[in-house]
Structures are given as C-alpha cells and as structure tokens.
BAGU-816070 format. One line per field, with one value per atom (N, C-alpha, C): atom name; residue number from 1; residue in one letter; y negated, x negated, z. Coordinates in steps of 0.02 Angstrom, whole numbers, plus 50000, padded with zeros to 5 digits. Example, Ala and Ser with C-alpha at 12.3 -4.5 7.8 and 13.67 -1.06 7.14 Angstrom:
2
dogu	N,CA,C,N,CA,C
marpa	1,1,1,2,2,2
dose	A,A,A,S,S,S
v	50284,50225,50165,50112,50053,49998
u	49340,49385,49340,49358,49316,49355
w	50390,50390,50390,50354,50357,50394
This chain:
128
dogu	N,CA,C,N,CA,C,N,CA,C,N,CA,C,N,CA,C,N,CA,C,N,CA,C,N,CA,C,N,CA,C,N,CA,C,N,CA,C,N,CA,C,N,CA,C,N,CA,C,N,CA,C,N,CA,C,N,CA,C,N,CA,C,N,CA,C,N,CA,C,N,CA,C,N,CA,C,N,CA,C,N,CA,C,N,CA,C,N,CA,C,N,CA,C,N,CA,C,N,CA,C,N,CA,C,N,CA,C,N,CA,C,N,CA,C,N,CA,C,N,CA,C,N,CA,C,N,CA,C,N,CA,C,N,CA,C,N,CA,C,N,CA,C,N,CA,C,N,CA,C,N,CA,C,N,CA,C,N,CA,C,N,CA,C,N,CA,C,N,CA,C,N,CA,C,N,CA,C,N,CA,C,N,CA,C,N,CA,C,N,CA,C,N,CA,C,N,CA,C,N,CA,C,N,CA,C,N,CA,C,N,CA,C,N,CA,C,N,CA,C,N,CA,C,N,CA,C,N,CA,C,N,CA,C,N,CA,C,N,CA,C,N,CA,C,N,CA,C,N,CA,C,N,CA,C,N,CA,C,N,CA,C,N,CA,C,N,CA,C,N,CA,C,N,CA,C,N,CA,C,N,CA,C,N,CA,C,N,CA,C,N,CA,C,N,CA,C,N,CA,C,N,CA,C,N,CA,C,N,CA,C,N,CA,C,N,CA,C,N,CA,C,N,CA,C,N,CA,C,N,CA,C,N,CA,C,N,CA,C,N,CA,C,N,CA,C,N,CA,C,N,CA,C,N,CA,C,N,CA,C,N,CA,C,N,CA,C,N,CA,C,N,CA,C,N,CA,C,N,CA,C,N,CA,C,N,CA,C,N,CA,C,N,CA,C,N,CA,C,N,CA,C,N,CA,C,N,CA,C,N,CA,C,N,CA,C,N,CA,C,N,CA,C,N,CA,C,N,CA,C,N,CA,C,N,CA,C,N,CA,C,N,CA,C,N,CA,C
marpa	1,1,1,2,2,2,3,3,3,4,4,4,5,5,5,6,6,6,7,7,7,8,8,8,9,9,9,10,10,10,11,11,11,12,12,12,13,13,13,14,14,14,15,15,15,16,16,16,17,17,17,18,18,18,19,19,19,20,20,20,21,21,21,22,22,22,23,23,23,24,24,24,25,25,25,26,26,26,27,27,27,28,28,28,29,29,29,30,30,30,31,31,31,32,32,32,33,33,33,34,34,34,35,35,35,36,36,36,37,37,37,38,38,38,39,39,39,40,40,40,41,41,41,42,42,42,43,43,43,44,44,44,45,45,45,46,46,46,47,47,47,48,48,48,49,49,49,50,50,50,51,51,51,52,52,52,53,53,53,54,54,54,55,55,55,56,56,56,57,57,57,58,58,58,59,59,59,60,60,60,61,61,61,62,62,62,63,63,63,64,64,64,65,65,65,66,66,66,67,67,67,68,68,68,69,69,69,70,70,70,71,71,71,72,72,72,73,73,73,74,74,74,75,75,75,76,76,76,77,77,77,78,78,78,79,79,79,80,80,80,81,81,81,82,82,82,83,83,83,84,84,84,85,85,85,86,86,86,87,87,87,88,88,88,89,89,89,90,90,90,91,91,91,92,92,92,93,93,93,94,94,94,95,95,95,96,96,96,97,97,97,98,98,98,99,99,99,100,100,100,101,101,101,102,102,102,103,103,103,104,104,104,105,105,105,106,106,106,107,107,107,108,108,108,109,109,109,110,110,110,111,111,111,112,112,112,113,113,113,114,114,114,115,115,115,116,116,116,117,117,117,118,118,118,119,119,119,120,120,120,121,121,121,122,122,122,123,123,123,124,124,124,125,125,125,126,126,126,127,127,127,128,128,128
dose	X,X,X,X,X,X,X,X,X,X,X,X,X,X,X,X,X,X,X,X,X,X,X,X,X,X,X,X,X,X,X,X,X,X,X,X,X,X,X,X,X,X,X,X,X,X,X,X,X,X,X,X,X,X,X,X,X,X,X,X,X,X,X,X,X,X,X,X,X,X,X,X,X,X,X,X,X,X,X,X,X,X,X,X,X,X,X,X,X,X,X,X,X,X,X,X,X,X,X,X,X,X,X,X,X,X,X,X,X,X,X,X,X,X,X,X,X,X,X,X,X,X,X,X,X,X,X,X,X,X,X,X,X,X,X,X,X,X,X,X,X,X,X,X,X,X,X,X,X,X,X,X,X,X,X,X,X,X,X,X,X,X,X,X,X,X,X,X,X,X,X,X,X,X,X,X,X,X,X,X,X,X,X,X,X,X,X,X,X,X,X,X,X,X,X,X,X,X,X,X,X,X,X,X,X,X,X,X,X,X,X,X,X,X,X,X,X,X,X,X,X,X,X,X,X,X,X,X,X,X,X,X,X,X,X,X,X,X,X,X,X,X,X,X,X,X,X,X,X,X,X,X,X,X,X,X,X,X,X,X,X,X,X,X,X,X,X,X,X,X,X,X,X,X,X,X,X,X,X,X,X,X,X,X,X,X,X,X,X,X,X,X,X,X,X,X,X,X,X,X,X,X,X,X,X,X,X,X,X,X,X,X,X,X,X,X,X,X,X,X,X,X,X,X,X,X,X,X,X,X,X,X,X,X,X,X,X,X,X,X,X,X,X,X,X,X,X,X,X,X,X,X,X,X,X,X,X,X,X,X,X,X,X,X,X,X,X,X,X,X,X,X,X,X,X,X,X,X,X,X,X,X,X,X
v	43947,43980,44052,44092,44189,44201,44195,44229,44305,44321,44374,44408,44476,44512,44562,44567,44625,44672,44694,44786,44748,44709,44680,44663,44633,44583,44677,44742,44778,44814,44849,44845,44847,44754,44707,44734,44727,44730,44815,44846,44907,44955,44913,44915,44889,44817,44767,44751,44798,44783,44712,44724,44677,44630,44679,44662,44596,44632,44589,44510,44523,44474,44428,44470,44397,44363,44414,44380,44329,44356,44283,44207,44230,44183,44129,44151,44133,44138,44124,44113,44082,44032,44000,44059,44069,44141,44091,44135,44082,44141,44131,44186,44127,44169,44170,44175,44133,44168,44274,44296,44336,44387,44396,44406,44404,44352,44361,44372,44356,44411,44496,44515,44596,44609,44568,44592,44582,44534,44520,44575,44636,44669,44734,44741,44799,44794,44722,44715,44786,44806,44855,44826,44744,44727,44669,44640,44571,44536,44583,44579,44574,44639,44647,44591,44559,44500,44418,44416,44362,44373,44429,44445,44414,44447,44430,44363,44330,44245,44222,44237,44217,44207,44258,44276,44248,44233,44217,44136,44113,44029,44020,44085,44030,44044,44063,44059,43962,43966,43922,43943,43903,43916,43918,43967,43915,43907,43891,43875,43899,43935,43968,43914,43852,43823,43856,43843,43833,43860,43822,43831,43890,43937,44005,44062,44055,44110,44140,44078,44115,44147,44108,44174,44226,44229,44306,44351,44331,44371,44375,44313,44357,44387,44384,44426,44501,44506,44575,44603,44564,44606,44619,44581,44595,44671,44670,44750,44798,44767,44849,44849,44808,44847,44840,44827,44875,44948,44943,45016,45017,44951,44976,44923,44978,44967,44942,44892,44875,44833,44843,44837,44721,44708,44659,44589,44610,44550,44570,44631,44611,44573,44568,44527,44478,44449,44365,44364,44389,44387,44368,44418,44407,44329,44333,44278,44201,44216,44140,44127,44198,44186,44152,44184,44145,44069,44070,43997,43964,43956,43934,43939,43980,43982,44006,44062,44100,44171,44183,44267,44294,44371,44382,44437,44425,44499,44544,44627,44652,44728,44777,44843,44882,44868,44916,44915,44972,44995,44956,44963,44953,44884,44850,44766,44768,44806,44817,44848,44896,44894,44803,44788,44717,44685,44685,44628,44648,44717,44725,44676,44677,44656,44594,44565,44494,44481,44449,44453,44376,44331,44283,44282,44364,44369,44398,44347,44356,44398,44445,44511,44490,44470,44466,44533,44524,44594,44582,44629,44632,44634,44609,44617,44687,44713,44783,44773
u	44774,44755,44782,44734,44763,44758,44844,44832,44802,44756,44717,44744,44784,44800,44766,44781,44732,44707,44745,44703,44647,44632,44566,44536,44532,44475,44460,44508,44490,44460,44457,44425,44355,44356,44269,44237,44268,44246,44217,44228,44214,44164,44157,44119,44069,44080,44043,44041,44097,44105,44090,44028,44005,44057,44069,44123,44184,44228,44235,44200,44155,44116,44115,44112,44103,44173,44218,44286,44292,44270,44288,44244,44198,44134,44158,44204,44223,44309,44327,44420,44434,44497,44502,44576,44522,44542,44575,44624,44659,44689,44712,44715,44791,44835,44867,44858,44871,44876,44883,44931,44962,44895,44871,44798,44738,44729,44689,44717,44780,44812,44777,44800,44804,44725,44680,44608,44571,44598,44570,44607,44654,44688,44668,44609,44588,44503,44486,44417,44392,44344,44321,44257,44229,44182,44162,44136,44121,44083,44018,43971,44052,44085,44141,44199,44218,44239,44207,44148,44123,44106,44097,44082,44143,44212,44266,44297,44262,44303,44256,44165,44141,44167,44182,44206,44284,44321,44383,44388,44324,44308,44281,44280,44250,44317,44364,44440,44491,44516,44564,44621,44637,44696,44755,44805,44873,44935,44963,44989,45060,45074,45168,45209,45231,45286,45356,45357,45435,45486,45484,45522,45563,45492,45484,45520,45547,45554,45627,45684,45723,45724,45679,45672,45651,45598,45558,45629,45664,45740,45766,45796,45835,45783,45722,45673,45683,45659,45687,45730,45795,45853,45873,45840,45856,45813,45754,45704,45761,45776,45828,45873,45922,45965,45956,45888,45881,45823,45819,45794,45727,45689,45627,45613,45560,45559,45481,45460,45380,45369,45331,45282,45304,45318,45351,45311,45237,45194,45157,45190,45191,45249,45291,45351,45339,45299,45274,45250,45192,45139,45171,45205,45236,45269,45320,45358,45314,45256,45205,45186,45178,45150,45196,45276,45322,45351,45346,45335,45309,45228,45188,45159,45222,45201,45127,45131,45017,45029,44984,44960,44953,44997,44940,44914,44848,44810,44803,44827,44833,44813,44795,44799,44819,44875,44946,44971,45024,45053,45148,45156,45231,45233,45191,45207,45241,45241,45259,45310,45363,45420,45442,45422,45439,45423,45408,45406,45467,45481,45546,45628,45612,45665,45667,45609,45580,45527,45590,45541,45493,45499,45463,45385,45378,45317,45269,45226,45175,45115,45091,45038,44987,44927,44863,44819,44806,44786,44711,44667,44587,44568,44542,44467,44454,44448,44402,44325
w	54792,54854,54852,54894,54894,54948,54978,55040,55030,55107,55099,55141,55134,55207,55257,55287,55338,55307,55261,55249,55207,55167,55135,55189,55229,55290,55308,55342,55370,55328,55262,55208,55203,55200,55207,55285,55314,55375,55380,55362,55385,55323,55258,55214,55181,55207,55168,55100,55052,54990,54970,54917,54885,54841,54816,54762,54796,54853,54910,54910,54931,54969,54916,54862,54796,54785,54778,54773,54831,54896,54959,54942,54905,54902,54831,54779,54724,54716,54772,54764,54804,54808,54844,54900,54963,54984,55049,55088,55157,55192,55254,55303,55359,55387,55427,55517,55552,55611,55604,55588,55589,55581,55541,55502,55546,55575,55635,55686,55705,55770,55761,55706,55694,55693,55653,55658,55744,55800,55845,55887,55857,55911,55915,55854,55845,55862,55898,55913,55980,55998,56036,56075,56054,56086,56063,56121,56112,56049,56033,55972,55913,55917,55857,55852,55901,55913,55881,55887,55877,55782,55776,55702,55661,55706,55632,55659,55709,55710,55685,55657,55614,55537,55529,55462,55447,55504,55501,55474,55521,55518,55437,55406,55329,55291,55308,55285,55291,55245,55279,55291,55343,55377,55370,55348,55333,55385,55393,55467,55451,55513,55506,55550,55507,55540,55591,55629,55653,55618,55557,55505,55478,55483,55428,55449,55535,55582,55543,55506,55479,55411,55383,55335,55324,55397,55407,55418,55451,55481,55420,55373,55309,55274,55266,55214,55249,55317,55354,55337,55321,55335,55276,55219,55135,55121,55148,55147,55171,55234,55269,55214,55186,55148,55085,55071,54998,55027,55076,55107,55100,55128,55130,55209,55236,55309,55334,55334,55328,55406,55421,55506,55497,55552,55572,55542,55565,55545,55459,55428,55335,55332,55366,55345,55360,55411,55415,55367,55342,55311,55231,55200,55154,55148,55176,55195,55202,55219,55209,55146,55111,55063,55000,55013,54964,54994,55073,55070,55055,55051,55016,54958,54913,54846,54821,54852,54861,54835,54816,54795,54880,54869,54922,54880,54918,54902,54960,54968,54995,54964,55018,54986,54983,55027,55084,55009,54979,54941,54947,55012,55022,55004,54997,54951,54912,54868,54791,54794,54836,54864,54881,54914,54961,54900,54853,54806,54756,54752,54715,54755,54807,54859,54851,54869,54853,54789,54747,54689,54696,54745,54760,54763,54802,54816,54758,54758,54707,54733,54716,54733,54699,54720,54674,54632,54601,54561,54555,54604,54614,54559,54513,54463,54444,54400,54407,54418
C-alpha cells in the first residue's frame, strides 16, 4: 500500500495528470482522514465538494488509531530538535505512514528533511 498525500490528490485535482491517474488506477494507492480533512478544507463549492469525496471514495482508507497521537508528539518533537519545522497534519500524515509500514508518496520537498529525522519513513519515488 502508498500512502498518497495531499500535494498529489491537489496536484490530480487541479490537472488531471494522466500520468497520475494511471499510477491511482495501477497501485495499490490509500489516503488518511488527515488527507481528506485538508482537501475538503480547501473545497469553494458544492459541485467541488462532491467531485473530491468522489475521488476520495475510490481510495482506501487507513484509519488513525488512538494509539498514534503519541508518536505524532515524539515524531514532532524529534523534527524540532533536529531543526526541521513541518505543518502539524504532515506530521500525522508521516507518522501513519511509519506506523503502518507504507510509502508515502508526496510532492512537498520538506519530507526528505523529515525522513532524515525519521529514517522510518519510507518516500515513494514517482515513475518517470
């Protein structure tokens, strides 16, 4: 499974990249609450709403236990003091993905900081 993070769905969504579309259509691709929090917070209309819980529904789901909330806090606080400072829900995001032992694929750059910190997290590498 590859977790998929926001900047790809926002990406697809705003391009339609084929290329995309084939990777979702031929990987076994999965999505977070967190993921559709952030894409449903940037909706502007009802039509744009119903489009990406279309698109959200051919994802599977992976679910953020209870569990995870303390390691999002030590994963946080291991970034601050090796000095890298990343938006609250990449740190869920991340953090699911080394719980659940998943790629993520993402296009945000500061991963790859956060994967020096956390060498757990596995980064998927797009196809050319």
């Amino acid at each position: 499974m590859i977790l998929v993070d926001t900047s790809v769905l926002i990406d697809y969504l705003r391009t339609g990249d084929p290329k995309i579309d084939g990777l979702f259509r031929t990987l076994p691709v999965a999505v977070c609450g967190i993921t559709s929090a952030e894409l449903l917070h940037g909706v502007r209309s009802s039509a744009e709403r119903t489009r990406i819980l279309t698109i959200l529904a051919a994802f599977t789901q992976v679910a953020i236990p209870d569990s995870i909330w303390n390691d999002v806090g030590d994963n946080l606080n291991a970034l601050r003091a090796g000095g890298v400072t990343i938006p609250f829900a990449d740190a869920v995001i991340a953090t699911v993905a080394i719980t659940n032992d998943v790629e993520l694929w993402t296009r945000d750059n500061h991963f790859a900081h956060v994967q020096r910190i956390l060498p757990a997290l596995k980064l998927f590498v797009e196809p050319p």
